[in-house]
C-alpha positions as CSV (number, residue, x, y, z in Angstrom):
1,X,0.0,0.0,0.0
2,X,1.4,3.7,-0.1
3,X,0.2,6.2,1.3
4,X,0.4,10.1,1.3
5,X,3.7,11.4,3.0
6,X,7.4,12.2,2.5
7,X,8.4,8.7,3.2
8,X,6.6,7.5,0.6
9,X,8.2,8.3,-3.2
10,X,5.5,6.6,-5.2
11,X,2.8,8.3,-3.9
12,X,3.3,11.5,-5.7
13,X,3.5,9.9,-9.5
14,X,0.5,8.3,-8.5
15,X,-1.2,10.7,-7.2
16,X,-0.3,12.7,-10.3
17,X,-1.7,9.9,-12.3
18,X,-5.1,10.3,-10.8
19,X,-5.1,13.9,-10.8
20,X,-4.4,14.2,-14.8
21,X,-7.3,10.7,-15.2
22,X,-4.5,9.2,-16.8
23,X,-6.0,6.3,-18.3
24,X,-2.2,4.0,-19.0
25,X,-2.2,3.6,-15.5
26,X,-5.6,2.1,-15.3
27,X,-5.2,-1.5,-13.7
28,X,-1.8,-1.0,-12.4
29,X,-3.0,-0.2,-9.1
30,X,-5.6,1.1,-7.7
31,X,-7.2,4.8,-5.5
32,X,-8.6,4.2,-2.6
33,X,-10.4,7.0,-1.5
34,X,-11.1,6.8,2.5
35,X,-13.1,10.1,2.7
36,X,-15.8,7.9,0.5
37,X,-15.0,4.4,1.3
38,X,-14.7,3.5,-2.9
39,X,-11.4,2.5,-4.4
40,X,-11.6,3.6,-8.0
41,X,-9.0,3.2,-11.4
42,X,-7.2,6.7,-12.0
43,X,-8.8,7.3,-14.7
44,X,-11.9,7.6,-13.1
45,X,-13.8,11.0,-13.6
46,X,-14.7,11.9,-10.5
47,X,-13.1,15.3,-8.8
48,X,-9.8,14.5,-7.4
49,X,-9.8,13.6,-4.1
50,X,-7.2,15.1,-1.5
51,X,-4.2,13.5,-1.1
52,X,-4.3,13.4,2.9
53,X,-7.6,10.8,1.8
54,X,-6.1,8.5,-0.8
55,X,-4.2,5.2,-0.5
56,X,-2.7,3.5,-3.6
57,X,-2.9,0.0,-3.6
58,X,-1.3,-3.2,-5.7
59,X,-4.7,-5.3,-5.9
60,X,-8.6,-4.9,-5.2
61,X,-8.6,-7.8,-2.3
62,X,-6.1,-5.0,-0.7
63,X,-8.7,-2.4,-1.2
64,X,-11.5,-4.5,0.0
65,X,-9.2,-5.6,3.2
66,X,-9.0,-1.4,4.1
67,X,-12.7,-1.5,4.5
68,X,-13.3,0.1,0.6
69,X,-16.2,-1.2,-2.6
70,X,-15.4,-0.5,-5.3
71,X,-16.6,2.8,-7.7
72,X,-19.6,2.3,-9.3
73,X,-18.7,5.2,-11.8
74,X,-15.2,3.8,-13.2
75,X,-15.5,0.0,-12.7
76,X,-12.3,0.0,-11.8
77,X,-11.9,-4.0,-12.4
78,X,-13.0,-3.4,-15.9
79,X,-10.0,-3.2,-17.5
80,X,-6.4,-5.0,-18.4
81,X,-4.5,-7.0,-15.9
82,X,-1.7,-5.7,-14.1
83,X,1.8,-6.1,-15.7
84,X,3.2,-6.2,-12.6
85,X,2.8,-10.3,-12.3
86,X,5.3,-10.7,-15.1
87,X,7.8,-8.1,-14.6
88,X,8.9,-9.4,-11.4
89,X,9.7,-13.3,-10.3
90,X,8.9,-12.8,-7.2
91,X,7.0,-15.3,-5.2
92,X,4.1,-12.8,-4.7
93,X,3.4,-12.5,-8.3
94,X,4.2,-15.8,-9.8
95,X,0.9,-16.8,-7.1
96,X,-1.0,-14.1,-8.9
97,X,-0.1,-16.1,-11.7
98,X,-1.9,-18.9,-10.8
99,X,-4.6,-17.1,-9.1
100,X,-5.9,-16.0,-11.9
101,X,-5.5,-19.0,-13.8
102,X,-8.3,-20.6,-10.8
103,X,-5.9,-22.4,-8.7
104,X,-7.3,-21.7,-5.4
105,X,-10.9,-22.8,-6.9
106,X,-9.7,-26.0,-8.2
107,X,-6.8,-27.3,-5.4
108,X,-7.1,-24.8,-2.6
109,X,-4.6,-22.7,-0.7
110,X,-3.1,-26.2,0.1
111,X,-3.0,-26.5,-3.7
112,X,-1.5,-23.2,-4.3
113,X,1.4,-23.0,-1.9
114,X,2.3,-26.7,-2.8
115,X,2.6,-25.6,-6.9
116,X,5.1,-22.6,-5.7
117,X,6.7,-24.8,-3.0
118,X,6.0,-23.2,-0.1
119,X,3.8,-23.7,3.3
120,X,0.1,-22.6,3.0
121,X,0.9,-20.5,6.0
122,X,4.5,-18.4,4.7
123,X,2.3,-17.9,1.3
124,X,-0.1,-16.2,3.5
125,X,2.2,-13.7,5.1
126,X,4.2,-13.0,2.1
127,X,1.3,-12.1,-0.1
128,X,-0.5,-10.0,2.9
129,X,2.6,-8.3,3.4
130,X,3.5,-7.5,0.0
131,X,-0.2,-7.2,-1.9
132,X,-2.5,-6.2,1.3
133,X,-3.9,-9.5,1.6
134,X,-4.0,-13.0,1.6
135,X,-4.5,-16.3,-1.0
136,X,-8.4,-16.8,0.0
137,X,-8.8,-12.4,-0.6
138,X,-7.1,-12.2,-3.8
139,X,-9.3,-15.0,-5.2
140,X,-12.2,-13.9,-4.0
141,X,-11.5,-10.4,-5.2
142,X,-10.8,-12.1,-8.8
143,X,-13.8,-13.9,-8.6
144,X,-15.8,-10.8,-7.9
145,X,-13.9,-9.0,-10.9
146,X,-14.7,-11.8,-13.1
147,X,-18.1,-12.0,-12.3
148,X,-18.8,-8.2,-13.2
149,X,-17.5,-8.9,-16.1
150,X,-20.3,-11.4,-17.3
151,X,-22.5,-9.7,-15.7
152,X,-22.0,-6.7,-17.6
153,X,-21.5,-8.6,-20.9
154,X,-23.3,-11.5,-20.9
155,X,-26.9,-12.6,-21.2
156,X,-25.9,-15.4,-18.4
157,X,-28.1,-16.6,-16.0
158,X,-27.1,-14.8,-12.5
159,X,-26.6,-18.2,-11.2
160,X,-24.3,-19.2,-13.8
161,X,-22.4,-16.7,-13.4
162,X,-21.5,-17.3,-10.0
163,X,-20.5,-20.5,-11.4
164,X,-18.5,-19.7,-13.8
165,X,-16.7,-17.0,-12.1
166,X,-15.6,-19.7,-9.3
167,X,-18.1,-19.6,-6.9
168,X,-18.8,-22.7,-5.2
169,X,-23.0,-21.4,-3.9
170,X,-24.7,-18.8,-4.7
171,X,-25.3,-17.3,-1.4
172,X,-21.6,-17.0,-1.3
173,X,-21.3,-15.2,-4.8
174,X,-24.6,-12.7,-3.4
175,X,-22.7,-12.1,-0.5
176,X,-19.3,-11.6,-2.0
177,X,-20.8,-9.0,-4.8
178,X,-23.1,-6.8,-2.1
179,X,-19.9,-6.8,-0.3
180,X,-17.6,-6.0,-3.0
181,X,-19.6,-3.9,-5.2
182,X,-22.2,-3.0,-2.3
183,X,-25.0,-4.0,-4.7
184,X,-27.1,-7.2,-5.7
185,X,-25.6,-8.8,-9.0
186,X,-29.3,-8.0,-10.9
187,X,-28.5,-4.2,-9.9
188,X,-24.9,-4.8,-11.3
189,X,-26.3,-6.2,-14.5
190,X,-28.6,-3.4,-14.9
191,X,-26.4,-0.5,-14.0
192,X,-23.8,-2.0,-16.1
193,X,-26.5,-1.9,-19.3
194,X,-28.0,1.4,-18.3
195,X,-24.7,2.7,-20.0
196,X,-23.1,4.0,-16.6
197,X,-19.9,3.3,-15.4
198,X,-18.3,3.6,-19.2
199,X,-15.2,5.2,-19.8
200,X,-15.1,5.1,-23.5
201,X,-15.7,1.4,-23.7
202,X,-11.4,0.9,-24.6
203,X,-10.9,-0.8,-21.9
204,X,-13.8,-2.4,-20.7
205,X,-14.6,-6.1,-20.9
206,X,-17.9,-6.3,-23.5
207,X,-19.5,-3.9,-25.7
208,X,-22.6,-2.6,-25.4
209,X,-25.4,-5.1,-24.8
210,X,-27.7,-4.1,-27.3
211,X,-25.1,-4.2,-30.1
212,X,-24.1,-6.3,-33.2
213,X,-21.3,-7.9,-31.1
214,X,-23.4,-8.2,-28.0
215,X,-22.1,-11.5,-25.9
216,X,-24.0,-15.0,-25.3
217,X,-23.6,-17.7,-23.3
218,X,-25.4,-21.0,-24.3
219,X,-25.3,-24.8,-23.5
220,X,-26.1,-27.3,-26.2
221,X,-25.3,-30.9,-26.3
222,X,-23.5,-31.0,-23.7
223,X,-21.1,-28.0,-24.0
224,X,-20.7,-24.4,-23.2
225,X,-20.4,-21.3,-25.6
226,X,-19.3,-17.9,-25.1
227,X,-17.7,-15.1,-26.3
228,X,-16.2,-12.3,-25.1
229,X,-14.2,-9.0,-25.9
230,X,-10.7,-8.8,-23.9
231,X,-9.2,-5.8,-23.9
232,X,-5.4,-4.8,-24.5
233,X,-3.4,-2.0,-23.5
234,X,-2.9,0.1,-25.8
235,X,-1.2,0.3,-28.5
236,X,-1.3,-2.9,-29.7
237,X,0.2,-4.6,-32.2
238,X,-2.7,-6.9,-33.0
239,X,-2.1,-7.9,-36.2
240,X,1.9,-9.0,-36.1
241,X,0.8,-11.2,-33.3
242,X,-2.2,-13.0,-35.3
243,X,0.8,-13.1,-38.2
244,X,3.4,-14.8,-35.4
245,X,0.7,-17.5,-34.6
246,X,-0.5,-17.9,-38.6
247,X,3.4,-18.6,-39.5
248,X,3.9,-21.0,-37.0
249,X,-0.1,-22.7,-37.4
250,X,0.4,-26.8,-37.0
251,X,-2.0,-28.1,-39.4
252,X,-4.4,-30.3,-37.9
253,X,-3.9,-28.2,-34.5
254,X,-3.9,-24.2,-35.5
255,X,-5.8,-22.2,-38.4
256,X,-4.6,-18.5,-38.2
257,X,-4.4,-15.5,-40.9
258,X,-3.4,-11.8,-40.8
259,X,-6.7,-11.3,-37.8
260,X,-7.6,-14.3,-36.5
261,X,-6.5,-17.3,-34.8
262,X,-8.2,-20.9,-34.2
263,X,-6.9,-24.3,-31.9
264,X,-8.1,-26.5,-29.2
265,X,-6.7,-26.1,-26.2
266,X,-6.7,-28.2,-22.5
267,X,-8.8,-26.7,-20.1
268,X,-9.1,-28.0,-16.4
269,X,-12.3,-29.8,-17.2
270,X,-11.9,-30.6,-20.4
271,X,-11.0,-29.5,-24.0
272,X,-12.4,-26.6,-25.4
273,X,-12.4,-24.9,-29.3
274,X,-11.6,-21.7,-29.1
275,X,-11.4,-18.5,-32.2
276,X,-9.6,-15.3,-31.3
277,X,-10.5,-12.5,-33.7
278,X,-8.8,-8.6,-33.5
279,X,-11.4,-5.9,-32.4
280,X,-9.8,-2.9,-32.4
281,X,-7.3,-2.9,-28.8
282,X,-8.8,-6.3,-28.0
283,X,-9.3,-9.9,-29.1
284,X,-12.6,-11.2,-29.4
285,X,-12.4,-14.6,-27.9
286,X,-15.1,-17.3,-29.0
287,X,-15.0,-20.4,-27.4
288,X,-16.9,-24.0,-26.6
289,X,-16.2,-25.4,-23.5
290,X,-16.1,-28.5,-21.6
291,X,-18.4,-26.4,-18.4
292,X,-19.2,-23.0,-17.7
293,X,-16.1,-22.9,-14.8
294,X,-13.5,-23.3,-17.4
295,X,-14.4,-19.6,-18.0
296,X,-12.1,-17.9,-16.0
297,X,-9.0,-20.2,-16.9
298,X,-10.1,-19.6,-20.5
299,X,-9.8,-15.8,-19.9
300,X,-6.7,-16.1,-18.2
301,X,-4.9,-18.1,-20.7
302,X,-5.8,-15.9,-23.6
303,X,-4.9,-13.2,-22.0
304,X,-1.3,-14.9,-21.6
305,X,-1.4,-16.1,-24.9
306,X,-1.9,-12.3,-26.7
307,X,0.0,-10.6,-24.0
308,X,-2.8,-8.4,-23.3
309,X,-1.7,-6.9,-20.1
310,X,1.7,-5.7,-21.3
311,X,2.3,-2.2,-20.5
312,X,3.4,-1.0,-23.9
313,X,3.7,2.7,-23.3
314,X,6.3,2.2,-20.6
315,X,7.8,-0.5,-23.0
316,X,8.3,1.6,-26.0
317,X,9.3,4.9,-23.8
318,X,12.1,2.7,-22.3
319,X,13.2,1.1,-25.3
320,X,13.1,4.0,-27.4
321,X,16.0,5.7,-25.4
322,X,18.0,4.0,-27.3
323,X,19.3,5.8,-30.6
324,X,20.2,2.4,-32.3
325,X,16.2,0.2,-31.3
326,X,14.3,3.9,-31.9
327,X,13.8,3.4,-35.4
328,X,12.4,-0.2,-34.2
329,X,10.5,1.2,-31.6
330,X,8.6,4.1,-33.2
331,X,7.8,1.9,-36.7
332,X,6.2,-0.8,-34.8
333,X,4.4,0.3,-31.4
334,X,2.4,-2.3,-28.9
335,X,4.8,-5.1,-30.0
336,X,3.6,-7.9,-28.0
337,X,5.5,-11.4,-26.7
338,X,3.3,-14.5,-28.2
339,X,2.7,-17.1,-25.0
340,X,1.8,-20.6,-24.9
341,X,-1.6,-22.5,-23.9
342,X,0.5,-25.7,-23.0
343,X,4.0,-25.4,-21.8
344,X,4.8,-28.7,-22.4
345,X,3.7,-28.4,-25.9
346,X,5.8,-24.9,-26.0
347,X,9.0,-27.3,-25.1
348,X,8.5,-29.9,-27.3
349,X,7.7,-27.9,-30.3
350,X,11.0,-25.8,-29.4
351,X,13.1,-28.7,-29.5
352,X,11.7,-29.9,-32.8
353,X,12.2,-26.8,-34.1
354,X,16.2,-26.7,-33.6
355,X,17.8,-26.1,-36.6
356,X,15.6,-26.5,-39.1
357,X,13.0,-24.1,-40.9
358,X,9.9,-22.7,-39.7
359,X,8.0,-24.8,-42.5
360,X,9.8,-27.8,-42.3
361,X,9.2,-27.7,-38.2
362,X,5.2,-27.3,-39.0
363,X,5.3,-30.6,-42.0
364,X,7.0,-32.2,-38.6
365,X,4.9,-31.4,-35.8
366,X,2.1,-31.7,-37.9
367,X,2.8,-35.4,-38.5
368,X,3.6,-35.9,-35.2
369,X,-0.2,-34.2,-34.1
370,X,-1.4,-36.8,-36.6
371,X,0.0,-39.6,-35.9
372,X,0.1,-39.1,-32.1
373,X,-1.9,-36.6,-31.4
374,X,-5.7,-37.0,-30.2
375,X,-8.9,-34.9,-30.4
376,X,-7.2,-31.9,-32.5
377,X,-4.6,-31.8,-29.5
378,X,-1.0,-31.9,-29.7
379,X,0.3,-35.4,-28.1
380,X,0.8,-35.4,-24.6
381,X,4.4,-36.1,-22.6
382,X,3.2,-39.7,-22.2
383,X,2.1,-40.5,-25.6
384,X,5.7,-39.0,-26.7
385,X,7.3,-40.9,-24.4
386,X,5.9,-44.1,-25.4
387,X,5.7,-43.7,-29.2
388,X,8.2,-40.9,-29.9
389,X,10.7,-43.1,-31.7
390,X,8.1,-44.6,-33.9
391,X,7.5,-41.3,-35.4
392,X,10.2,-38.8,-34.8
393,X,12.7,-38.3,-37.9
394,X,15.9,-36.8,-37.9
395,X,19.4,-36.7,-35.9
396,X,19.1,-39.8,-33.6
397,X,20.6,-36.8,-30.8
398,X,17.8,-34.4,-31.7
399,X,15.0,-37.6,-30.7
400,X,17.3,-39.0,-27.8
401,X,16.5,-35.1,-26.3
402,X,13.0,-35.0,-27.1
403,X,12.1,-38.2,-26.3
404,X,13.8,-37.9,-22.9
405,X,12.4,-34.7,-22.1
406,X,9.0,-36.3,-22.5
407,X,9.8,-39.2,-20.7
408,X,10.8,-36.6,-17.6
409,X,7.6,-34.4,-17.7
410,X,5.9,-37.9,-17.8
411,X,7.6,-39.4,-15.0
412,X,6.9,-35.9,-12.8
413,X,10.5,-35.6,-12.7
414,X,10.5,-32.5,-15.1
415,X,7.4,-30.0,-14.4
416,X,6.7,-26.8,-16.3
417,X,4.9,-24.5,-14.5
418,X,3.5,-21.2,-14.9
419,X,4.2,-20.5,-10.7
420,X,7.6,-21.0,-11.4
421,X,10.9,-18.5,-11.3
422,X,12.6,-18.1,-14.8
423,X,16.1,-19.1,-13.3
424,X,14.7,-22.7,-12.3
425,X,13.3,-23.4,-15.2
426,X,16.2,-22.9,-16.8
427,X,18.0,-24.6,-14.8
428,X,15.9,-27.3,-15.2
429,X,15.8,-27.5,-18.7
430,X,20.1,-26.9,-19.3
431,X,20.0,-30.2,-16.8
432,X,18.6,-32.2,-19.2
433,X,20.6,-33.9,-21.8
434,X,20.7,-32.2,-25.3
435,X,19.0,-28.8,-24.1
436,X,21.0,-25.6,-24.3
437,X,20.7,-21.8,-22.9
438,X,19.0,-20.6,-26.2
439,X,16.5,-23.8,-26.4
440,X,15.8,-22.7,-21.9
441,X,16.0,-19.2,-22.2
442,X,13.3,-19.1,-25.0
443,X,10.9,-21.9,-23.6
444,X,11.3,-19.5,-20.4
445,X,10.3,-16.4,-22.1
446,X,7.3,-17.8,-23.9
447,X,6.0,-20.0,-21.0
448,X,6.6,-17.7,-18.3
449,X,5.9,-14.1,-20.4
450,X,9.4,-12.9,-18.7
451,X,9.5,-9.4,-20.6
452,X,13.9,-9.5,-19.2
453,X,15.3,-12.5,-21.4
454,X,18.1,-12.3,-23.8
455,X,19.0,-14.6,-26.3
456,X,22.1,-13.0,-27.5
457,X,23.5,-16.3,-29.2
458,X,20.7,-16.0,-31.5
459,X,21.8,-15.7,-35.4
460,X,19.3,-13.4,-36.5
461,X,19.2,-11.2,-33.3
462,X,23.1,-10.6,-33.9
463,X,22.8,-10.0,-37.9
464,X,20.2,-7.3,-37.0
465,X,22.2,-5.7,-34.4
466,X,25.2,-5.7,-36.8
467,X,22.5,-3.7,-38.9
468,X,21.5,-1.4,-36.9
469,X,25.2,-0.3,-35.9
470,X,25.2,-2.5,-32.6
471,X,28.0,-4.9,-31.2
472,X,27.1,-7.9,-32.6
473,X,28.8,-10.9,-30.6
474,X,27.4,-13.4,-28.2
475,X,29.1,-11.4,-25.2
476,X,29.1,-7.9,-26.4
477,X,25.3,-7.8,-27.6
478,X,24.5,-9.4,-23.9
479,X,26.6,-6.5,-22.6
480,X,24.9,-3.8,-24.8
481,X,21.3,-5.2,-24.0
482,X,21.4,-4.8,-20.4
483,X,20.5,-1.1,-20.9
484,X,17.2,-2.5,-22.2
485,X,16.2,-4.0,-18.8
486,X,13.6,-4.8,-18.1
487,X,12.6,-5.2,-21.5
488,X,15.3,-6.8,-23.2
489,X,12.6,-9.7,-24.4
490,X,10.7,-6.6,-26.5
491,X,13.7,-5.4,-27.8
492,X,15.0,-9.0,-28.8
493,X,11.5,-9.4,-30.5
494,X,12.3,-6.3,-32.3
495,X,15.4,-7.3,-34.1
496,X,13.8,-10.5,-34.7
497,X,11.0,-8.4,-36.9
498,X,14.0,-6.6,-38.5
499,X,16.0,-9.5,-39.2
500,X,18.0,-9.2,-42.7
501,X,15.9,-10.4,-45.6
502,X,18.3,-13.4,-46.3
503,X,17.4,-15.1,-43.1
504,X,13.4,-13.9,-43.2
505,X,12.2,-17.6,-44.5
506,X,14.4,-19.1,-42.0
507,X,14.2,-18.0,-39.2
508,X,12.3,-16.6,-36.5
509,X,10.4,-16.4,-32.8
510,X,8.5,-19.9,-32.4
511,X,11.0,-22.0,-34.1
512,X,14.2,-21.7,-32.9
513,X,16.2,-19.8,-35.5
514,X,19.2,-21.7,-37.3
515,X,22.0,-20.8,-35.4
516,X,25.4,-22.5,-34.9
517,X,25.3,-21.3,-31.0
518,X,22.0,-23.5,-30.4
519,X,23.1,-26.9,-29.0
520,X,20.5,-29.7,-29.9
């Protein structure tokens, strides 16, 4: 929390933040305003409060532990994600990793502080002492959030939504909204659809209910469908990132073009198809699921996958201080980090990918999703493990790594896991035989959506630094980079965009560029 005084240096650019209604800031933490008992996003329209009656805080459960519901004018949950939760490794934000993903829903606090390898009860004090409150809070307050968000944009049955938000009764999700939002989730619905609360509809979840594009939720045979608009910080490169997933489509497993992507992907309760379509700063996610509680793990992983909680302003401002990445910078604003639905997947399709051509790596994993794959799924670690040999072609080292990486994650004695810090995984994965710093470091970056990596063995990365005037070695471009921290993944995805024409059908982010550096 921080709060007005001269001990405190972060209150006065956030206080300046909600005094101009800056609207970047919006989701990256949060006004509480004790004079009213409302927390509110600092964009919000109302007169500036005094500072002597503000608080900033990291998260709403922190808000809602000082006593405060939140603004009914702003919606201050309507809008992107915090940033924060990738920036930093910590172990307070690789839980709000999971938390968002449902993890306290499905396994529990128990479940939680087991995934990040910690007690239940050190969890609890780390995350009150650095967030304003504890496991059971922050989901609660995410359930809340996600709630409103149906609510507002879906024609969902109240009692539905309390399912799929994460509720486990409805009394709890009646008392939980009255308590958050001091309202009754009918008045929610119909305050959201009166029009109030809007901010110029940017950054909030749905469009207007009476539109065109207005959101459903139905159940038919079985299954679940919805759709919904997620909104991006702006700017956004949109369209480079449905170009990134098109080029590297598996057929039989991805459909993408120039504004939309298509693909099954695992949810906890089951599979679900899901079609992701560019609407101005936000992807329009359509999607059939398994059951209506797969909902908020749906969200959260297409927000991961899209990297729509990036803070782009403060990306390009940083990176742009540089002379030499400027020119970069300026052409191509909102460049965004593609993620991964399945990190094992991510690993396996990184490793098949060594040395070899983005087209020829899709004619191979698309025979392996044939032949070993199951319900438009890429294969799972077991299935590799077993039959891997059968089908995998190529240098008898290259299936000796990927076979044996499968047979790890199979076994339990490999996991990937979104709670976990970059360094392990790395270390992890450089333990294994036949995988090198590039093949970690990138599995790491896409897995994990660490915005600080830097691949400076890459080929193409030092061909386009030798371009654009840079030092161009292994060891000198790492040196040069580090004035790109925290960033240095944007800027690497920058001179992979600006790679030299020679190498352009090559090479590339998603299959690991042909580079001599790259052990197999």
């Amino acid at each position: 929390m921080s709060t007005h005084g001269s001990t405190d240096p972060r209150f006065a650019e956030r206080y300046r933040a909600l005094a101009s209604r800056d609207s970047r800031f919006d989701g990256q933490f949060i006004a509480g305003v004790h004079s009213t008992g409302i927390y509110c996003r600092p964009s919000c329209a109302a007169m500036t409060p005094h500072a002597k009656n503000v608080s900033f805080f990291r998260t709403a459960a922190a808000a809602h532990e000082a006593g405060l519901r939140a603004c009914k004018r702003c919606q201050p949950d309507a809008v992107p994600g915090s940033p924060d939760w990738n920036l930093s490794d910590d172990l307070a934000s690789r839980a709000m990793r999971l938390i968002t993903d449902g993890v306290i829903e499905r396994d529990g606090v128990q479940g939680l502080a087991a995934r990040l390898g910690y007690t239940s009860r050190h969890l609890t004090r780390v995350l009150t002492s650095e967030l304003g409150a504890g496991p059971l809070s922050l989901a609660r307050a995410h359930r809340a959030q996600s709630a409103r968000h149906l609510l507002a944009s879906t024609n969902l049955s109240v009692a539905d939504v309390a399912f799929a938000a994460g509720f486990s009764s409805i009394r709890q999700f009646n008392d939980t909204i009255q308590a958050v939002y001091e309202s009754t989730p009918s008045a929610l619905r119909a305050l959201a659809r009166r029009g109030q609360g809007s901010q110029g509809g940017r950054l909030t979840l749905g469009s207007d209910p009476g539109s065109d594009q207005g959101f459903d939720l139905r159940s038919a045979a079985g299954s679940t469908s919805i759709t919904l608009r997620l909104p991006a910080r702006a700017p956004f490169d949109g369209a480079g990132l449905m170009r990134f997933f098109a080029d590297h489509a598996v057929a039989g497993l991805e459909v993408g073009d120039d504004h939309s992507f298509s693909r099954r992907l695992r949810l906890p309760t089951g599979v679900a198809d899901v079609d992701m379509t560019l609407d101005g700063d936000a992807v329009l996610c359509r999607a059939r699921l398994n059951d209506v509680s797969d909902v908020t793990a749906l969200v959260s992983r297409v927000r991961r996958l899209c990297d729509l909680d990036a803070d782009s302003v403060a990306i390009d401002t940083a990176l742009a201080t540089d002379p030499k990445l400027r020119p970069l910078v300026s052409g191509l604003p909102g460049l965004r980090l593609p993620g991964v639905v399945d990190a094992d997947e991510a690993l396996f399709r990184t490793l098949v990918g060594q040395q070899i051509s983005v087209a020829a790596a899709r004619t191979v994993l698309g025979n392996i999703t044939r032949q070993l794959g199951s319900d438009g799924l890429f294969p799972t670690a077991l299935r590799l493990a077993e039959n891997g040999r059968e089908v995998l072609r190529g240098p008898a080292s290259r299936v000796a790594t990927i076979v044996g990486a499968a047979e790890a994650i199979a076994s339990g004695e490999l996991v990937l896991d979104l709670g976990m810090p970059s360094d392990e995984l790395v270390a992890k994965l450089v333990a294994m035989p036949g995988i090198g710093p590039w093949t970690a470091g990138y599995v790491a970056m896409r897995v994990l959506g660490n915005p600080d990596i830097m691949l400076s063995s890459d080929l193409v990365m030092q061909q386009s630094a030798a371009n654009l005037g840079m030092p161009s070695t292994m060891r000198a471009l790492d040196a040069y980079s580090a004035r790109w921290a925290p960033w240095r993944t944007y800027a690497g995805l920058h001179l992979w965009r600006a790679r030299p024409p020679v190498l352009s059908k090559r090479t590339g982010p998603g299959a690991p560029p042909q580079t001599p550096t790259i052990k197999g």
